[in-house]
N, C-alpha and C positions, 0 to 999 in steps of 0.2 A: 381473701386470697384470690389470686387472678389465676384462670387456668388459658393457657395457651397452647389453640390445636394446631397442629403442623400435617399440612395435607402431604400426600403424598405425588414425586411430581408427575405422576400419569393424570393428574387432576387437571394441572395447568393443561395439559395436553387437549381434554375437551373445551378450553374455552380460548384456543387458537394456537396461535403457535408459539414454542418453546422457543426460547433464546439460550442457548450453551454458548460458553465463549473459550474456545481451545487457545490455550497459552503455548506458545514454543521455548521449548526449555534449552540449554545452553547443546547440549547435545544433541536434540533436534535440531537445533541451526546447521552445527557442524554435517551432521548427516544430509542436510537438504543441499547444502555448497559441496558436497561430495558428488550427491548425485546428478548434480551440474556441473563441474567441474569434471570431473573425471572423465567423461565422454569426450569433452571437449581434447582433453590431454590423450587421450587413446587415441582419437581423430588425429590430432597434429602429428603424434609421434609415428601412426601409420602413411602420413603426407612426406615426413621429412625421413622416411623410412624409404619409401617410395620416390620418393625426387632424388635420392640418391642414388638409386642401385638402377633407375632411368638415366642418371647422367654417366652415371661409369661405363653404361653399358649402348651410347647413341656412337663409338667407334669414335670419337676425336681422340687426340693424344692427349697426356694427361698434362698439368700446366707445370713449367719448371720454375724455380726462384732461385734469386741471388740468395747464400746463405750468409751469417757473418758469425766467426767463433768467438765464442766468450773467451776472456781474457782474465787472469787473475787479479780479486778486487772488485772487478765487475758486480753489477747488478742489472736487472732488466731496466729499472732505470736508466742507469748511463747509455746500457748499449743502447736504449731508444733514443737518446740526448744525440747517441754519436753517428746514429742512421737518418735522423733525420732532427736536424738542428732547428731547423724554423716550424716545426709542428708543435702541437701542445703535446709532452711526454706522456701523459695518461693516455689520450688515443693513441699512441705509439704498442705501449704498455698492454694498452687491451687487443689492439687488432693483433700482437706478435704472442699474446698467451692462447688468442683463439686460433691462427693459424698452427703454432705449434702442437695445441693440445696442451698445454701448459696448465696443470692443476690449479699452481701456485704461481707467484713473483719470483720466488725461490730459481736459480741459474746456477751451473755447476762451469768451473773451468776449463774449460777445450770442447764443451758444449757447442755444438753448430747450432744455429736457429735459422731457420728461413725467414726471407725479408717478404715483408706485403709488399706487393707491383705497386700502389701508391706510395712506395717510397725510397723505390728503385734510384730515381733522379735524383734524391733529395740531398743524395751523398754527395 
């Protein structure tokens, strides 16, 4: 019968140096992209916090828009086909949901929307 000693590992210790090898577990990951991430998002959010309440408040007037009401039937679709014909409707679609504040696609009847200045002429 074989006997097998198993040192203890402050042994290795005196005959140079230890090797541990630290694994990152699924959680760790998440937690280290946090704490990079996040900063970075606190940053921007106090920038575009900042750029804002800077431009409302350098005294120009504020900007006005052509609006156009929806119509029964409609969709943000169309009304983007119908403001502006020769554009690709999806950039219609996104620039008239970010102007407005627009959650959704979703448009209600008698609904006024303001038009983006890029597509003033387009009518």
């Amino acid at each position: 019968m074989t006997t097998i000693a198993l040192e203890h590992p402050a042994a290795f210790a005196s005959r140079g140096t230890v090797r541990v090898r630290t694994r990152l577990t699924r959680r760790g990951r998440a937690v280290m992209a946090a704490l990079i991430v996040l900063p970075l998002l606190i940053g921007g959010g106090v920038l575009v916090v900042g750029g804002t309440a800077a431009a409302g408040t350098d005294g120009s007037q504020s900007a006005s828009f052509d609006h156009v009401t929806v119509q029964p039937g409609d969709s943000l679709w169309t009304v983007a086909e119908r403001i502006a014909p020769n554009s690709d409707p999806r950039d219609v679609v996104t620039a008239l949901e970010d102007l407005n504040g627009l959650a959704s696609s979703t448009v209600i009847a008698g609904e006024r929307l303001a038009i983006p200045h890029q597509y003033d002429d387009a009518r």
